[in-house]
Each structure stands twice: as C-alpha cells, then as structure tokens.
HTML snippet that shows the backbone in 3Dmol.js (N, CA, C, O; Angstrom):
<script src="https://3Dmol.org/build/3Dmol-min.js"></script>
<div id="view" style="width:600px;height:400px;position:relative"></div>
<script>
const pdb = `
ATOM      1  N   UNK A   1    -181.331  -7.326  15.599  1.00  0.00           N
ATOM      2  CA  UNK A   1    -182.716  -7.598  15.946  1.00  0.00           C
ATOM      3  C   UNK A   1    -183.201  -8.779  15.123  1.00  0.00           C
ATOM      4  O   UNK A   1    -183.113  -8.888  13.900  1.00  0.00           O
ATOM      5  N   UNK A   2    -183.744  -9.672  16.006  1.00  0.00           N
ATOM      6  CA  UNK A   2    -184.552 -10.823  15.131  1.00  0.00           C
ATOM      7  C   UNK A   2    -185.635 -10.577  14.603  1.00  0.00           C
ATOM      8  O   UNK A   2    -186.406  -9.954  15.333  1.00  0.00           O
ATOM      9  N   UNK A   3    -186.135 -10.917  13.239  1.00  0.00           N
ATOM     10  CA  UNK A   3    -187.386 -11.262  12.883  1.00  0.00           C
ATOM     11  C   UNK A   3    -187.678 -12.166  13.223  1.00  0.00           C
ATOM     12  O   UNK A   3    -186.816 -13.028  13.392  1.00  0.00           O
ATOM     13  N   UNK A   4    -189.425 -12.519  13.577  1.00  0.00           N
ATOM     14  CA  UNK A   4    -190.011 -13.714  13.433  1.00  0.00           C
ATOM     15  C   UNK A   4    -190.663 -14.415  12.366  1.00  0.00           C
ATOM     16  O   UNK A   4    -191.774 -14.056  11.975  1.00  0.00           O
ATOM     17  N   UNK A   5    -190.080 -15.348  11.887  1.00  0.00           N
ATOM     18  CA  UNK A   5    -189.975 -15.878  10.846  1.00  0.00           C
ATOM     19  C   UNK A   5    -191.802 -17.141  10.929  1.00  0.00           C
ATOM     20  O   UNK A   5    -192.046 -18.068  10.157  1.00  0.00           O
ATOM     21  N   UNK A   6    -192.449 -16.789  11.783  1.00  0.00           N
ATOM     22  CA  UNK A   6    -193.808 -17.630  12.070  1.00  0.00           C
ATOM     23  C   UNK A   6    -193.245 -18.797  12.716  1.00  0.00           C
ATOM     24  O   UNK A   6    -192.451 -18.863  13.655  1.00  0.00           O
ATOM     25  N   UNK A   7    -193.823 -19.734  12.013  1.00  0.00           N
ATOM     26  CA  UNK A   7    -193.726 -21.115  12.786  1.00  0.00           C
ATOM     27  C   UNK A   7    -192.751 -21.873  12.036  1.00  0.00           C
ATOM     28  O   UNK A   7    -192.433 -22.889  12.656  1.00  0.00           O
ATOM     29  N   UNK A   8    -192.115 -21.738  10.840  1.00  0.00           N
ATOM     30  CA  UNK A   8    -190.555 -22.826  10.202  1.00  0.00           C
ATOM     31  C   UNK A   8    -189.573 -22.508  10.904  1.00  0.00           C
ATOM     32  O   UNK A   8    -188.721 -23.386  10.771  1.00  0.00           O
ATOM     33  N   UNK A   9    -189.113 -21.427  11.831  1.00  0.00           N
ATOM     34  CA  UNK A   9    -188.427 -21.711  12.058  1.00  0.00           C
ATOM     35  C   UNK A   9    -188.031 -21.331  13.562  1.00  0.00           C
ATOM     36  O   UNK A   9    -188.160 -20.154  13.901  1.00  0.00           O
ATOM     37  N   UNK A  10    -187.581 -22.222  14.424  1.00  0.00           N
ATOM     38  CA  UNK A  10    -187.466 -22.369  15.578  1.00  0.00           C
ATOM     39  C   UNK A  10    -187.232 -21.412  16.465  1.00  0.00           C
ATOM     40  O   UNK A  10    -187.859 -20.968  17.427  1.00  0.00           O
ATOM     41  N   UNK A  11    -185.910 -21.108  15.815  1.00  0.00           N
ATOM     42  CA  UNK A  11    -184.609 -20.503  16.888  1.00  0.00           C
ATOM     43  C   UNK A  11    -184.443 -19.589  15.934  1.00  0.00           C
ATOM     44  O   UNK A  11    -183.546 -19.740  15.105  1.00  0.00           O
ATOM     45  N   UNK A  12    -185.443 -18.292  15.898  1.00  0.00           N
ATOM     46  CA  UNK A  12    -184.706 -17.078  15.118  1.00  0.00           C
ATOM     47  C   UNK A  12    -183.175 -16.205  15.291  1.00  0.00           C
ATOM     48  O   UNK A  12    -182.391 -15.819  14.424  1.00  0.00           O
ATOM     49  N   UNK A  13    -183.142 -16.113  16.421  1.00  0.00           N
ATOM     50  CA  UNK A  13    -181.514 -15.522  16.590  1.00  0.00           C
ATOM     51  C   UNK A  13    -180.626 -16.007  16.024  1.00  0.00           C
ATOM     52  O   UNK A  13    -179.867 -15.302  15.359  1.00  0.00           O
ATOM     53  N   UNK A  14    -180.410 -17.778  16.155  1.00  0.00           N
ATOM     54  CA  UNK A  14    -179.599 -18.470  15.523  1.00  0.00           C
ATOM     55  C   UNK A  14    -179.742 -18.442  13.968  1.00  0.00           C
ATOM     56  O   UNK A  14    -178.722 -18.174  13.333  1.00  0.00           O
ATOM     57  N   UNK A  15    -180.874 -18.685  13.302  1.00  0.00           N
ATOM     58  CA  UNK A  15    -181.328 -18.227  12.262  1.00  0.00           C
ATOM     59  C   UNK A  15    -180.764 -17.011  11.381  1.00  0.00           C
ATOM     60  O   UNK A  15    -180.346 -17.073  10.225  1.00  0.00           O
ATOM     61  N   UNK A  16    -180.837 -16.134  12.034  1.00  0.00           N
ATOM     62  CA  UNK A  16    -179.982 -14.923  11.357  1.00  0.00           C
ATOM     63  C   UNK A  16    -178.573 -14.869  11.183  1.00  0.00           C
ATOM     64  O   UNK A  16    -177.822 -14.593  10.248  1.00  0.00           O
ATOM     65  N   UNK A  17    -178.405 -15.320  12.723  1.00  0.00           N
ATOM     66  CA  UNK A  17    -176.736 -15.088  12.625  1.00  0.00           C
ATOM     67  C   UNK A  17    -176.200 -16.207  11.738  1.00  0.00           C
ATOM     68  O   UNK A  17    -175.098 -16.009  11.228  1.00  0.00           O
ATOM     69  N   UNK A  18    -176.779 -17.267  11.504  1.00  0.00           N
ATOM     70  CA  UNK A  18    -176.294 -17.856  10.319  1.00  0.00           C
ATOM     71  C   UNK A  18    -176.209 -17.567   9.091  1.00  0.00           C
ATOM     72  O   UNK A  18    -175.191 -17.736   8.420  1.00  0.00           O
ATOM     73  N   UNK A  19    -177.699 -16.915   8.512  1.00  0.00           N
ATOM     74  CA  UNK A  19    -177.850 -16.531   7.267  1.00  0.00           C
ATOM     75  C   UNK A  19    -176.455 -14.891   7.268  1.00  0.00           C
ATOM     76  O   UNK A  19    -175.983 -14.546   6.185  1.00  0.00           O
ATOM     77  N   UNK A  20    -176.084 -14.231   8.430  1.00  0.00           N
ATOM     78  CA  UNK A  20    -175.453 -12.987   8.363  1.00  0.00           C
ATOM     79  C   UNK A  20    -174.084 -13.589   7.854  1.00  0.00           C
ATOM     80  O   UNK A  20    -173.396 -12.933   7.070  1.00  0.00           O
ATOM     81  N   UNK A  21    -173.499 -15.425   8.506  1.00  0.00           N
ATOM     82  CA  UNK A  21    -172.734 -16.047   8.111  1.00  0.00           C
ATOM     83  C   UNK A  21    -172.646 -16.208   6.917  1.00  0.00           C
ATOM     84  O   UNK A  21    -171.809 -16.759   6.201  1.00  0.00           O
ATOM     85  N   UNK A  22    -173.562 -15.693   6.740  1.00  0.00           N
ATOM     86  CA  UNK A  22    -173.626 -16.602   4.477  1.00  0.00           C
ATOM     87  C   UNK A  22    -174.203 -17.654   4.316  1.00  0.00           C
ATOM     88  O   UNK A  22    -174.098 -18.147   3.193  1.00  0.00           O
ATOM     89  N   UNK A  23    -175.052 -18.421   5.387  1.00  0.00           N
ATOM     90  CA  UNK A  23    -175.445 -19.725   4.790  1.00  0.00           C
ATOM     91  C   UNK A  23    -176.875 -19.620   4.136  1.00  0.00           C
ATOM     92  O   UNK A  23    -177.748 -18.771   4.316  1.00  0.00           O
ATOM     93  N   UNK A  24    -176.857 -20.705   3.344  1.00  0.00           N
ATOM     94  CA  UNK A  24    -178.505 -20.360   2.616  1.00  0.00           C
ATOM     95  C   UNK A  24    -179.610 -20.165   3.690  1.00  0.00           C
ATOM     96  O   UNK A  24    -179.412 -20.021   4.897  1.00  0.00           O
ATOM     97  N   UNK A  25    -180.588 -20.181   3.166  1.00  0.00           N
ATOM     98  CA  UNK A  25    -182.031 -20.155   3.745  1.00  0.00           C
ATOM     99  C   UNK A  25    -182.605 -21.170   4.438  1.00  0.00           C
ATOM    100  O   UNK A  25    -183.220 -21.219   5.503  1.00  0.00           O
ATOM    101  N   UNK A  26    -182.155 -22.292   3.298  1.00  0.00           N
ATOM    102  CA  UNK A  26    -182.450 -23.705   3.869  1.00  0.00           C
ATOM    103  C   UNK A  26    -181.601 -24.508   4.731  1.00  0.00           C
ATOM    104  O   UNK A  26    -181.995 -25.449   5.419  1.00  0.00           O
ATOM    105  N   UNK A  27    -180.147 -23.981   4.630  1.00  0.00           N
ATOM    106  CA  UNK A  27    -179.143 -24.380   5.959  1.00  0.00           C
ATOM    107  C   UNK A  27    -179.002 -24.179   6.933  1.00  0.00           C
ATOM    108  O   UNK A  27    -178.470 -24.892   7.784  1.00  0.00           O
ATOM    109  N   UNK A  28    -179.625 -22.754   7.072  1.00  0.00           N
ATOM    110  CA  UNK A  28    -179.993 -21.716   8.359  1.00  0.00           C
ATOM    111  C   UNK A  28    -181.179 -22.361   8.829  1.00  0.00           C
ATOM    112  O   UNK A  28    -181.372 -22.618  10.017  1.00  0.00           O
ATOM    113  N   UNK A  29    -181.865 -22.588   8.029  1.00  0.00           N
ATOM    114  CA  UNK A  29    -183.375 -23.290   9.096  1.00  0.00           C
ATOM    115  C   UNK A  29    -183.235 -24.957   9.614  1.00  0.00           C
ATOM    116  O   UNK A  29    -183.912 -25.471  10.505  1.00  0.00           O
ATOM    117  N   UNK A  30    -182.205 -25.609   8.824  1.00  0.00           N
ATOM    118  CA  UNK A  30    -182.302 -27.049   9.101  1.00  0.00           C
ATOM    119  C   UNK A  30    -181.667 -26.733  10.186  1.00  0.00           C
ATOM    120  O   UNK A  30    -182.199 -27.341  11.115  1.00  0.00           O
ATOM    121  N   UNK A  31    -180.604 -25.949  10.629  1.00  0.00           N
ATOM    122  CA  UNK A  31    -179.496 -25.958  11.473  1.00  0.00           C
ATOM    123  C   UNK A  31    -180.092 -25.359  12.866  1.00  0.00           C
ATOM    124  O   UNK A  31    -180.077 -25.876  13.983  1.00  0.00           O
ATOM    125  N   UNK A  32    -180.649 -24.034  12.424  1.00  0.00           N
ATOM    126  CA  UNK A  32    -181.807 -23.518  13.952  1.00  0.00           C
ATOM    127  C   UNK A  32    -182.930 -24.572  14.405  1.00  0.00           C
ATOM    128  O   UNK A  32    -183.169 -24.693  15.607  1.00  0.00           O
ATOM    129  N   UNK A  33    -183.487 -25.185  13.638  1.00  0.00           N
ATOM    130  CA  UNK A  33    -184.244 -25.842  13.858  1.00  0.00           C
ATOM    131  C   UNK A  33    -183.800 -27.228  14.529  1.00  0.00           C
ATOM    132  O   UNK A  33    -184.488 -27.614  15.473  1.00  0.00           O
ATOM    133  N   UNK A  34    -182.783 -27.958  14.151  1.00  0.00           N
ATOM    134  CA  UNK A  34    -182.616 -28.854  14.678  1.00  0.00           C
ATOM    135  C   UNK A  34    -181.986 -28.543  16.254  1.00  0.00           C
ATOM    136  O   UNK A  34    -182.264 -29.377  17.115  1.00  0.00           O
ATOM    137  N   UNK A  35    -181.266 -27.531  16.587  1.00  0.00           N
ATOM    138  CA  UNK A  35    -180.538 -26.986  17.679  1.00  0.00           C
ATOM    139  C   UNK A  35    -181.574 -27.050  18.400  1.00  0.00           C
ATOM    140  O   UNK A  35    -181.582 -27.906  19.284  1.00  0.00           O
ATOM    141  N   UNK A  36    -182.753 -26.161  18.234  1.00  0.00           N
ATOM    142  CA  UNK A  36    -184.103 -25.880  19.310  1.00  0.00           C
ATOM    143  C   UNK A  36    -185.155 -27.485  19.559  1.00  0.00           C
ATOM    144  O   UNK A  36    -186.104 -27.578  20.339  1.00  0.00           O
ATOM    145  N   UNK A  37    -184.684 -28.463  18.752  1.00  0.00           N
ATOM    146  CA  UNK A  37    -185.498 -29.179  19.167  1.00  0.00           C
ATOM    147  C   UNK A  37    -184.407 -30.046  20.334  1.00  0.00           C
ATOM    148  O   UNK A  37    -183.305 -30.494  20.017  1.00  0.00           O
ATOM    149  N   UNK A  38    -184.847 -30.112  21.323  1.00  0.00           N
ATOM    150  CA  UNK A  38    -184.158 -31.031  22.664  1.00  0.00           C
ATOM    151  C   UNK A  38    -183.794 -32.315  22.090  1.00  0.00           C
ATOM    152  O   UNK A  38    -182.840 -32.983  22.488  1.00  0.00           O
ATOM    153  N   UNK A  39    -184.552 -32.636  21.174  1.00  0.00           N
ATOM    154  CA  UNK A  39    -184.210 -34.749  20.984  1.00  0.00           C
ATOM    155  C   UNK A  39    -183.397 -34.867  19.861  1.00  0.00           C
ATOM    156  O   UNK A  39    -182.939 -35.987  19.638  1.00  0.00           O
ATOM    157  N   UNK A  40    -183.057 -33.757  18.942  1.00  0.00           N
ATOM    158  CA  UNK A  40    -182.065 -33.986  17.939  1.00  0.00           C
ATOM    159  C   UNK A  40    -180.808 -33.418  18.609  1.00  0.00           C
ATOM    160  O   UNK A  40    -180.810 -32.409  19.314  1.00  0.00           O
ATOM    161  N   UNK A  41    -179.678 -34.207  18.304  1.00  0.00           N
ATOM    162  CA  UNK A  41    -178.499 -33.547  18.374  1.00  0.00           C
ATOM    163  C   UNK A  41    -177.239 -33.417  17.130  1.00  0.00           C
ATOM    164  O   UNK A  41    -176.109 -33.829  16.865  1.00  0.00           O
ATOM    165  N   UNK A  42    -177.935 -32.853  16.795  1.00  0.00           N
ATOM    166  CA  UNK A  42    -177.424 -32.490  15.227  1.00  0.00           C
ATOM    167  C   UNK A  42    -175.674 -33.091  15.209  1.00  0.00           C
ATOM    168  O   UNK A  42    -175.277 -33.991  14.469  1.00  0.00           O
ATOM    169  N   UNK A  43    -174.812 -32.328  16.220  1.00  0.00           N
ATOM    170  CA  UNK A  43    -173.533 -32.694  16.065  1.00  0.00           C
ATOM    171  C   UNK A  43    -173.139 -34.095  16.430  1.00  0.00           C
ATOM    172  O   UNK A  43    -171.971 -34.482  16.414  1.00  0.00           O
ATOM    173  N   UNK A  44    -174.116 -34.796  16.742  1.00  0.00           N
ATOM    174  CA  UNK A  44    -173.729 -36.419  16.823  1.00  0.00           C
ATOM    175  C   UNK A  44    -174.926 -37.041  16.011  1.00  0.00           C
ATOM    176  O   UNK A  44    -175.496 -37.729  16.858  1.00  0.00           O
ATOM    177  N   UNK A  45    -175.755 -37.198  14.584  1.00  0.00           N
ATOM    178  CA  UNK A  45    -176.582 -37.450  13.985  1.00  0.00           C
ATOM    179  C   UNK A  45    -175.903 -38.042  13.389  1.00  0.00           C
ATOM    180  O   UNK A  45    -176.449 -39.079  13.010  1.00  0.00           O
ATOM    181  N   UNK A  46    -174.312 -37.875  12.873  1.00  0.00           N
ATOM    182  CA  UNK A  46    -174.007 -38.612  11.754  1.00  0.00           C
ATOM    183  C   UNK A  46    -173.848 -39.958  11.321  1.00  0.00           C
ATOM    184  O   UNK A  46    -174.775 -40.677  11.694  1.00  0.00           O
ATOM    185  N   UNK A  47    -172.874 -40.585  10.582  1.00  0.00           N
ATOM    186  CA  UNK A  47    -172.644 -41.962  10.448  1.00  0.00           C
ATOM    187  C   UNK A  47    -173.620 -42.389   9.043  1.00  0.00           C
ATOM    188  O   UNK A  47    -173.138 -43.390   8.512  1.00  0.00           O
ATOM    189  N   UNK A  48    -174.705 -41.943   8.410  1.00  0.00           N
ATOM    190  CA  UNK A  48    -175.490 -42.118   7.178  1.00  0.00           C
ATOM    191  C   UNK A  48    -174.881 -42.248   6.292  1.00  0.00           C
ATOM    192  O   UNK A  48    -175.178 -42.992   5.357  1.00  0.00           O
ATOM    193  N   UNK A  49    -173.887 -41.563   6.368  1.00  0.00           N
ATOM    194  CA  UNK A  49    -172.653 -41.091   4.667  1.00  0.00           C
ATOM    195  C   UNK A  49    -171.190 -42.076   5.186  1.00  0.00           C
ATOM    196  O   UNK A  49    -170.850 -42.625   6.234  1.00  0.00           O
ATOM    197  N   UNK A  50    -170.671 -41.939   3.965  1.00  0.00           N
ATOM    198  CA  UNK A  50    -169.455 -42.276   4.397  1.00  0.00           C
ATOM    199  C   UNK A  50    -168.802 -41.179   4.420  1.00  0.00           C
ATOM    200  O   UNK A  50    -169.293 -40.127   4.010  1.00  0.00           O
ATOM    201  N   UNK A  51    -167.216 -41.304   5.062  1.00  0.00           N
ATOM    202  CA  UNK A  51    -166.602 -39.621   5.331  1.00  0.00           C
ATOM    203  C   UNK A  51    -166.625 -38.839   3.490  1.00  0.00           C
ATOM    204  O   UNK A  51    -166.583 -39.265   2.336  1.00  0.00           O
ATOM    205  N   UNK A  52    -166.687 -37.906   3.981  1.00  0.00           N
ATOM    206  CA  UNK A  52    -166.543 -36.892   2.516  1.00  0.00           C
ATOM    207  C   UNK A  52    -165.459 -37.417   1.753  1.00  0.00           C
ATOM    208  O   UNK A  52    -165.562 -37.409   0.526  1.00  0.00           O
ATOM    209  N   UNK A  53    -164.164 -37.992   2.441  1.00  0.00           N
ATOM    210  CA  UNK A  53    -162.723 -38.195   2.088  1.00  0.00           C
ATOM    211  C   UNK A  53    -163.138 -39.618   0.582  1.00  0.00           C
ATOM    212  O   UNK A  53    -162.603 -39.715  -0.523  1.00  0.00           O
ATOM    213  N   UNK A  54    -164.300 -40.518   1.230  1.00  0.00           N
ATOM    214  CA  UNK A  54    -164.636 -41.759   0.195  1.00  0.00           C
ATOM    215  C   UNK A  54    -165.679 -40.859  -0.784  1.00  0.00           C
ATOM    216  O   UNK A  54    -166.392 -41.752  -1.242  1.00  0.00           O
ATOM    217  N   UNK A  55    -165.994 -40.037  -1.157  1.00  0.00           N
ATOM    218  CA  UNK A  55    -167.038 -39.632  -1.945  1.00  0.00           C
ATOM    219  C   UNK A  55    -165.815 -38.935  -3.458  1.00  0.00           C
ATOM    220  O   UNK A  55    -164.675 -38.482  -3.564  1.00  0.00           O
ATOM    221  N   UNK A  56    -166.792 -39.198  -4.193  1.00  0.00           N
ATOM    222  CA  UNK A  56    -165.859 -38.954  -5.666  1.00  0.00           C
ATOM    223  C   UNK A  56    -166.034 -37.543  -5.849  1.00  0.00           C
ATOM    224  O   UNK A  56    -167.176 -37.134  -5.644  1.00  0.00           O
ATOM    225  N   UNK A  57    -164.993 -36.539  -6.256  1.00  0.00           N
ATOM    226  CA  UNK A  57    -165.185 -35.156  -6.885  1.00  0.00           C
ATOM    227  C   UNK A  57    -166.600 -34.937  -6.903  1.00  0.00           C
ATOM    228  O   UNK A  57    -167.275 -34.197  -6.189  1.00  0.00           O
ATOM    229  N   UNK A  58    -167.022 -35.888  -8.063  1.00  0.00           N
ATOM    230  CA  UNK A  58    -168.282 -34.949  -8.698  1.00  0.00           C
ATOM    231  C   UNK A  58    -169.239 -34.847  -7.515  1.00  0.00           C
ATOM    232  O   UNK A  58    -169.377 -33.737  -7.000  1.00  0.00           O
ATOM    233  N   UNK A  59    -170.031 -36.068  -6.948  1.00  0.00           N
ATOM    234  CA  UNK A  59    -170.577 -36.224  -5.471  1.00  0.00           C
ATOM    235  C   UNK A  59    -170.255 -35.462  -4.797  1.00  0.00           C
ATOM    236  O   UNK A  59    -171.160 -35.068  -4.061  1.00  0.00           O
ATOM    237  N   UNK A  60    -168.974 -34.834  -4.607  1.00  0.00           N
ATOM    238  CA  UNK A  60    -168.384 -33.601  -3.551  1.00  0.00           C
ATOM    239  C   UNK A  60    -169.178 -32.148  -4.731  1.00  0.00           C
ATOM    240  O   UNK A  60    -170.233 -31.667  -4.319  1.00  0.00           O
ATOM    241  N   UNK A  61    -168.972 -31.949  -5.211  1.00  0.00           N
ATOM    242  CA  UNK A  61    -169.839 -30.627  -6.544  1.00  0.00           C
ATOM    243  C   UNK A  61    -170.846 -31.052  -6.388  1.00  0.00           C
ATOM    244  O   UNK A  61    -171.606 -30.132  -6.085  1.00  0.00           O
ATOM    245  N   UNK A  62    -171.384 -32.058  -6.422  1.00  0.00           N
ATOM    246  CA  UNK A  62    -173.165 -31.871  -6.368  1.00  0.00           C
ATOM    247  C   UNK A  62    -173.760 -31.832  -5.102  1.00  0.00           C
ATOM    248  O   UNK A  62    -174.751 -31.102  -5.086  1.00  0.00           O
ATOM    249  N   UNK A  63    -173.503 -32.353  -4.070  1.00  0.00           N
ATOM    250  CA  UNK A  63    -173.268 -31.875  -2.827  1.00  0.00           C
ATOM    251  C   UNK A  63    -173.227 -29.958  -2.600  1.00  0.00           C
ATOM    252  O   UNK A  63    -174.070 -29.201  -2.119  1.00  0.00           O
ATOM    253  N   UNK A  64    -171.981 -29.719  -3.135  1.00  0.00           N
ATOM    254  CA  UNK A  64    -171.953 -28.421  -2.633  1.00  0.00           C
ATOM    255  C   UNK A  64    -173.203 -27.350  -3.663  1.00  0.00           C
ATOM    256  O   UNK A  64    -173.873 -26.397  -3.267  1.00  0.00           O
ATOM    257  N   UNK A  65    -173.156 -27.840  -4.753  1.00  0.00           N
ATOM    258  CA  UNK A  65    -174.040 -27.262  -5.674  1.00  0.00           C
ATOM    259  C   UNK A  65    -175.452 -27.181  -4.443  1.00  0.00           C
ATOM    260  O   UNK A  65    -176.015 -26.183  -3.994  1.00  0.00           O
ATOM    261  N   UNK A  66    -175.628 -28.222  -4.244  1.00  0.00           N
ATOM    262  CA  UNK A  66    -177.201 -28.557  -3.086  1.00  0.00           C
ATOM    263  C   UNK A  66    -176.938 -27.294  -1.969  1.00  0.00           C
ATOM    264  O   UNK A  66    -177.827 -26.580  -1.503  1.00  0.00           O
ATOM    265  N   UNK A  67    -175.888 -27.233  -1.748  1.00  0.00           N
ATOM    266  CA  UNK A  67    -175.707 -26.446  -0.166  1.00  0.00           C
ATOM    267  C   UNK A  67    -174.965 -25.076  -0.499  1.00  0.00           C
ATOM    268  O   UNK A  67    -174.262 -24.491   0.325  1.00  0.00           O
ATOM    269  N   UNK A  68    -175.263 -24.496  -2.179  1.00  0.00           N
ATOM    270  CA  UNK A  68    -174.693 -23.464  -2.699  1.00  0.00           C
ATOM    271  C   UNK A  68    -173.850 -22.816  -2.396  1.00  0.00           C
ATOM    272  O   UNK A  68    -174.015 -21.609  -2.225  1.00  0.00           O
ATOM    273  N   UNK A  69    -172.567 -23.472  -2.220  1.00  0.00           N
ATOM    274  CA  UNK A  69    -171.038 -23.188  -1.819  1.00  0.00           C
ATOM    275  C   UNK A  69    -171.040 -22.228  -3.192  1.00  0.00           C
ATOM    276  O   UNK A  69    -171.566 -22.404  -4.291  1.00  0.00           O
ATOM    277  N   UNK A  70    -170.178 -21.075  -2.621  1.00  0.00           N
ATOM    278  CA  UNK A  70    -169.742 -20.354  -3.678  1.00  0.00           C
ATOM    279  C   UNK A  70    -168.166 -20.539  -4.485  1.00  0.00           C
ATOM    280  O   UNK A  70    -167.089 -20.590  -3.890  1.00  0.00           O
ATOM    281  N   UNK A  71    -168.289 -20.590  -5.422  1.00  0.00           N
ATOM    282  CA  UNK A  71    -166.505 -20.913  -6.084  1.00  0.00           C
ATOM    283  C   UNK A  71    -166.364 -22.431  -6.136  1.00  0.00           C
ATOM    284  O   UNK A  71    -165.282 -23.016  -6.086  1.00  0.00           O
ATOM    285  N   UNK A  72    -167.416 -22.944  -6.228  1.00  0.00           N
ATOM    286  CA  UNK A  72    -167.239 -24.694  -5.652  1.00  0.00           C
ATOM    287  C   UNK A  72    -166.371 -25.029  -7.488  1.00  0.00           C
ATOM    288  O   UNK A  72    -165.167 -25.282  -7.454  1.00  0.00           O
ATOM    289  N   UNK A  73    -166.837 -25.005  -8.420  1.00  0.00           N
ATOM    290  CA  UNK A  73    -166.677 -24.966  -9.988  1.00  0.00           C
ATOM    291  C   UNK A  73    -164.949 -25.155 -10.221  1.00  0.00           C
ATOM    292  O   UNK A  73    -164.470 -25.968 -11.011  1.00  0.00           O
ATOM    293  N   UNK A  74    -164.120 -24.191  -9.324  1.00  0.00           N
ATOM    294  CA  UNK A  74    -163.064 -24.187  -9.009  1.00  0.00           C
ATOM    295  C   UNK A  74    -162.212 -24.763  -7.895  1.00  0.00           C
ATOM    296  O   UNK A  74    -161.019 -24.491  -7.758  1.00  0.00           O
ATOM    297  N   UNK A  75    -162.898 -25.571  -7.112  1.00  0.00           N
ATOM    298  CA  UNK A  75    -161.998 -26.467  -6.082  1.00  0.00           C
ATOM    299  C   UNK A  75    -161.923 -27.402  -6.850  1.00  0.00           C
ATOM    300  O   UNK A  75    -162.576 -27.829  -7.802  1.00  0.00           O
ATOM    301  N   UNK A  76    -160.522 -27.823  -5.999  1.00  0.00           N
ATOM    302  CA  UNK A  76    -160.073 -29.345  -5.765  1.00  0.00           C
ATOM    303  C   UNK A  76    -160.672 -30.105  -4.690  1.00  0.00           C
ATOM    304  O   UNK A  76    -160.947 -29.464  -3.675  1.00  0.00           O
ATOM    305  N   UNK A  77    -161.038 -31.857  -4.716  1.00  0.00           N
ATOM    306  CA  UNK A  77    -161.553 -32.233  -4.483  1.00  0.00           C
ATOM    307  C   UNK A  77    -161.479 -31.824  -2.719  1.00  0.00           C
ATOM    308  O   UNK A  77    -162.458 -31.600  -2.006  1.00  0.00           O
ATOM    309  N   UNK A  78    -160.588 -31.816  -2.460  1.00  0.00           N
ATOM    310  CA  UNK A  78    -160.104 -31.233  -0.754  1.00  0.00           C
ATOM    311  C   UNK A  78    -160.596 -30.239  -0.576  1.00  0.00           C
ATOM    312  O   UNK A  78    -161.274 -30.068   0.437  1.00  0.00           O
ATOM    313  N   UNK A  79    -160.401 -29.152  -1.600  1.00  0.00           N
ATOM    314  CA  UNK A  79    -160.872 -27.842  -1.302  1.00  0.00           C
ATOM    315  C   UNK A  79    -163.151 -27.944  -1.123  1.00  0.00           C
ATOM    316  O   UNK A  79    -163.991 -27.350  -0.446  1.00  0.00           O
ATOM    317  N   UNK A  80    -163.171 -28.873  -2.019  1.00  0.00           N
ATOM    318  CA  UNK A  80    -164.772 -29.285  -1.607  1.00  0.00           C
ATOM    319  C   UNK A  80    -164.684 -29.772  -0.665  1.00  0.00           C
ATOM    320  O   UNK A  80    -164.858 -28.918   0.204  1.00  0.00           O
ATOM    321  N   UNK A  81    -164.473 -30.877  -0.170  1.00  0.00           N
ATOM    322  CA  UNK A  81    -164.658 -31.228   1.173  1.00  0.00           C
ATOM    323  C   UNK A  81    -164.420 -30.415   2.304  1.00  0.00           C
ATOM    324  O   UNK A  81    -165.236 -30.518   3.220  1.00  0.00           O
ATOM    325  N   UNK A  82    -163.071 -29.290   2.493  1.00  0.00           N
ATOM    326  CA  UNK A  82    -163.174 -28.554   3.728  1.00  0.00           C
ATOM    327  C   UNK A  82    -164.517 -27.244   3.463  1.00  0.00           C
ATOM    328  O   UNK A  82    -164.904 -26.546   4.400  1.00  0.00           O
ATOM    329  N   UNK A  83    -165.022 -27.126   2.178  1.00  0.00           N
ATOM    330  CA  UNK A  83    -166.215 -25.899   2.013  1.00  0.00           C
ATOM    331  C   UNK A  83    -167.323 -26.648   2.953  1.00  0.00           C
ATOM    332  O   UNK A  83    -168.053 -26.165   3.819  1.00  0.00           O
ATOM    333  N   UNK A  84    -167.200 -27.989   2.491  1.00  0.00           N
ATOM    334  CA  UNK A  84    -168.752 -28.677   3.109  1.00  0.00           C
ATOM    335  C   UNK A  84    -168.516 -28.906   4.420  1.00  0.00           C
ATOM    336  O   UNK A  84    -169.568 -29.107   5.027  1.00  0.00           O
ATOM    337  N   UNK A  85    -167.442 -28.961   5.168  1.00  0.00           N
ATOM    338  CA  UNK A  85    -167.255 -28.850   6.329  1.00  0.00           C
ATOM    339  C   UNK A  85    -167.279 -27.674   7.261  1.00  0.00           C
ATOM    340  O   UNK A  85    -167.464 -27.352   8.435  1.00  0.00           O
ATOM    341  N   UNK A  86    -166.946 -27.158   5.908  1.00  0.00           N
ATOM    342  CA  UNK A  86    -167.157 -25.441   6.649  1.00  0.00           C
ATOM    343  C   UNK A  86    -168.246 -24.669   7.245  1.00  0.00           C
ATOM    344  O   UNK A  86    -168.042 -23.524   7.648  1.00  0.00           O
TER     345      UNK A  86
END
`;
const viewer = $3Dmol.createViewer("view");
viewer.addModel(pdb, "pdb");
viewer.setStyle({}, {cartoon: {color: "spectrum"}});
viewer.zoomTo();
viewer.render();
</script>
C-alpha cells in the first residue's frame, strides 16, 4: 500500500518500491519524481559528468558517501563505480 507523501513527491508507488529497494529518501524522490514528470527523461539526461571510469577513487567515495552506498569505505575503485551504477 502507498502512502501519500503530499505534494514532493510525484509517483508514490514508485517511491516506495524504491525506498523497499534500499535507496535513500532523497534518491527515491529524485528518481519518482523525475519518471512522473513527461519532459524529463531521466535515462537519457546524461553527458554532465564524465564516465565514472575518468573520476579518481576519492570522487568515486564522495559521490557514494552523497548517495549513502553502504560498505563504500571498503571498495575498490570498480567496486564504487558498479555501487553507483547500481
């Protein structure tokens, strides 16, 4: 069953089943939210960054630190990049 979360956030169903995924609060709402709006298309937005593959270790940890990957402290730089992909 969905809650309604008021007006932040869009697409409650999606919303949950993300957060039931494990993702934060704030990943779950950027992610429902952008889905329910018609003019974003989240899975083709990119190109801003360069691939994860050019970003240094630490940039890959502070990154995941932002998007509270769990066990991040203990990857290798690969092992960060497939979490943030994950």
């Amino acid at each position: 069953m969905t809650k309604n979360h008021a007006n932040s956030i869009k697409d409650d169903k999606l919303y949950e089943d993300l957060r039931e995924d494990g993702m934060s609060k704030e990943k779950a709402a950027r992610i429902s939210n952008a889905r329910a709006n018609p003019d974003m298309h989240p899975s083709r937005k990119g190109g801003k960054q360069p691939p994860y593959e050019d970003w240094t270790k630490d940039a890959l940890y502070e990154r995941a630190q932002e998007l509270e990957v769990e066990g991040r402290s203990d990857m290798t730089k690969d092992q960060l990049i497939d979490a943030l992909r994950g």
